[in-house]
C-alpha positions as CSV (number, residue, x, y, z in Angstrom):
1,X,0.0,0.0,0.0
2,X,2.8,2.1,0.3
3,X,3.6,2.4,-3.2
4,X,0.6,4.6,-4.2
5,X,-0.2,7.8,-3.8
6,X,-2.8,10.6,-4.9
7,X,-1.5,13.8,-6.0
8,X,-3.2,17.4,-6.2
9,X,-6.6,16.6,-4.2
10,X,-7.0,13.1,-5.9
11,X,-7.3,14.2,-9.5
12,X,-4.5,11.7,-9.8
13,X,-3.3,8.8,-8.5
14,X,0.7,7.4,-8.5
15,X,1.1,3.7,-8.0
16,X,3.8,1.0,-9.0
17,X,3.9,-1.7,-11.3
18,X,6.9,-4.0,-11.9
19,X,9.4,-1.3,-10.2
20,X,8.6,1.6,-12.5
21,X,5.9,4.0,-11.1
22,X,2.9,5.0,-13.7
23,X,-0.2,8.0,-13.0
24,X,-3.5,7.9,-13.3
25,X,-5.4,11.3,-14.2
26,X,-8.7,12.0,-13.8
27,X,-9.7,13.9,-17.1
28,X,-13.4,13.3,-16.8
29,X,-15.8,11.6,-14.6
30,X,-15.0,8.2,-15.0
31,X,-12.9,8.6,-17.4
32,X,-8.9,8.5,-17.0
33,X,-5.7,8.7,-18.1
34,X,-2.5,6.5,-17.6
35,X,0.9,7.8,-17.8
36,X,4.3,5.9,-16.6
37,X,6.3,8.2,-15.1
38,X,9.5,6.4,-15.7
39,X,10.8,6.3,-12.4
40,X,11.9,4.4,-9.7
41,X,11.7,6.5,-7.5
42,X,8.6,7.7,-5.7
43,X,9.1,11.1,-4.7
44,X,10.5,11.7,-8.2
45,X,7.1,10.2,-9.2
46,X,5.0,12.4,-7.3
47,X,6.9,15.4,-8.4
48,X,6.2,14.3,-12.0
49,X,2.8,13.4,-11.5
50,X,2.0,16.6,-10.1
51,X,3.6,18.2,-13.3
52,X,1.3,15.9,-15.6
53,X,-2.1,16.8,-13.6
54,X,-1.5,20.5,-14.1
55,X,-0.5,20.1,-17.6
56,X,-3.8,18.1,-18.5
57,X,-5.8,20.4,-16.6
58,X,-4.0,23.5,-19.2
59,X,-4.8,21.3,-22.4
60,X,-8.6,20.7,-21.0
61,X,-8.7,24.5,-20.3
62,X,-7.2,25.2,-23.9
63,X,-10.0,22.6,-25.2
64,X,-6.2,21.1,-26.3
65,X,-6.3,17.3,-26.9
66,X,-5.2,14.9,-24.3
67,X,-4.6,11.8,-26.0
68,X,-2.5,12.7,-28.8
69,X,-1.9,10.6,-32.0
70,X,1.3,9.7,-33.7
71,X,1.4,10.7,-37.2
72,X,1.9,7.4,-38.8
73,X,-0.9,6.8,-37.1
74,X,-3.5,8.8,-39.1
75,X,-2.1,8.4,-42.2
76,X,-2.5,4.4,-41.8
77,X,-6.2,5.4,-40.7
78,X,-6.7,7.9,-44.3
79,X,-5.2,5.0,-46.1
80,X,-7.5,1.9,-44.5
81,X,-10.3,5.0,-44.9
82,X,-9.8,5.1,-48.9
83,X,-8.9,1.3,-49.2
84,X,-12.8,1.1,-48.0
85,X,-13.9,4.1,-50.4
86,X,-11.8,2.4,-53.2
87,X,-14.1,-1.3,-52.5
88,X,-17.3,1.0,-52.1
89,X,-16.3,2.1,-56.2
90,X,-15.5,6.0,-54.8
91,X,-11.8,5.9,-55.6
92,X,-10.3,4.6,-58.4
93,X,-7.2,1.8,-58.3
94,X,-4.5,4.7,-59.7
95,X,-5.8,7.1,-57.0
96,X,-5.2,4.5,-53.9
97,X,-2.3,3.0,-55.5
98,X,-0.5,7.0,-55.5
99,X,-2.0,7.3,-52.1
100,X,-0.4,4.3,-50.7
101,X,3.2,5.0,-52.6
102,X,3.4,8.5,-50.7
103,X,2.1,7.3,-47.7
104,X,5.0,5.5,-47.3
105,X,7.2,9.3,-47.7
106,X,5.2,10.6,-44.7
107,X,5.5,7.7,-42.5
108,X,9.5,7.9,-43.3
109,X,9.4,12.3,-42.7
110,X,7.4,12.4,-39.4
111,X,5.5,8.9,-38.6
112,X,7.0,8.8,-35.1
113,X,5.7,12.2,-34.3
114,X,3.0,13.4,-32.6
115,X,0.7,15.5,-35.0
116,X,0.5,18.7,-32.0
117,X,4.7,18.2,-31.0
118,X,5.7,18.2,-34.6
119,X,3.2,20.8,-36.2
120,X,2.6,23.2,-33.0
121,X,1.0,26.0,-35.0
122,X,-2.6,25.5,-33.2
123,X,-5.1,28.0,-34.6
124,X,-7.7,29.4,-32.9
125,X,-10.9,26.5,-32.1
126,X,-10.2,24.4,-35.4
127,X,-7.1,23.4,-33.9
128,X,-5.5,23.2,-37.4
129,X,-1.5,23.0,-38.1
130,X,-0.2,25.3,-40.6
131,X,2.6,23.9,-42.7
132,X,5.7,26.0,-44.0
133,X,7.1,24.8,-47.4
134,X,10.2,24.2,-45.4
135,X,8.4,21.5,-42.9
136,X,6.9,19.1,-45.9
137,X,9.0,16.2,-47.7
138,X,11.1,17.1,-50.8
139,X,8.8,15.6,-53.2
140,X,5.9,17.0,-52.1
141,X,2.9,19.0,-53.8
142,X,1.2,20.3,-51.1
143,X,1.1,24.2,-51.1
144,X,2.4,25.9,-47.8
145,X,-0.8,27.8,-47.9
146,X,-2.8,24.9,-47.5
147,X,-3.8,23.9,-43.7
148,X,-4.7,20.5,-42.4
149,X,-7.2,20.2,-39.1
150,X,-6.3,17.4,-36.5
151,X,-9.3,18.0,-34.1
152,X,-12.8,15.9,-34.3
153,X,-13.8,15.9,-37.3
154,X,-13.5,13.2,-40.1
155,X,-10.0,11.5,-40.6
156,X,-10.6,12.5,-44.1
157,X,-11.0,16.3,-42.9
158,X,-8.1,15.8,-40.3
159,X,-5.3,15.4,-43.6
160,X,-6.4,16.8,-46.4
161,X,-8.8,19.6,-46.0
162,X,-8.0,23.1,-47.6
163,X,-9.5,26.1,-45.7
């Protein structure tokens, strides 16, 4: 029992699992989330858990996301989301076999990214990322004036809408 303990007024909770301490953060009523800390050490873990409840209480102030997606990780959603347009007869073959081939050149320029880390320019309440000419792979044909939206709507609208 001595291995957990709550943090800022209960709104979360440090215990240990297999010697490395983790958090758990209230974010909602009944709804949490689980952090390791990385650590050993429990006052180091409080310290850090502390750290993590007042930054998820900033990012649900900012109406920022809390569970943030790797980048690979929506591209491989857009690309399973037109494999299933493509069987439904709403993409052709040539357009899923070009979106597949530069998939692959996004997932090599920032797939182990975080959309929010890697593209911090968050606008306003659509939470969109603004690219720079400079930030997009070599070969690609996307206009720097173009912007992408990453909040909840549509993976489709997450990549590739233009505003």
């Amino acid at each position: 029992m001595d291995d957990k303990a709550r943090v800022e007024g209960g709104l979360g909770l440090v215990y240990k699992r297999g010697g490395t301490f983790y958090a758990r953060v209230r974010i909602a009523p009944n709804k949490y989330a689980y952090r390791s800390l990385k650590t050993g050490n429990k006052a180091a873990a409080i310290k850090a858990a502390q750290k993590l409840v007042h930054k998820i209480e900033f990012q649900k102030e900012h109406e920022l996301p809390i569970q943030i997606k790797k980048f690979a990780d929506v591209i491989n959603e857009y690309v399973a989301f037109r494999e299933k347009q493509h069987e439904q007869g709403h993409t052709s073959v040539y357009m899923l076999r070009q979106i597949q081939r530069v998939s692959k050149f996004w997932i090599e320029y920032a797939g182990k990214r975080s959309l929010i880390a890697r593209y911090s320019g968050v606008l306003a309440r659509g939470r969109c990322a603004a690219f720079s000419r400079q930030q997009l792979p070599r070969r690609s044909n996307i206009k720097s004036s173009k912007f992408f939206c990453y909040s909840s709507f549509s993976l489709h609208e997450q990549l590739f809408t233009q505003f």
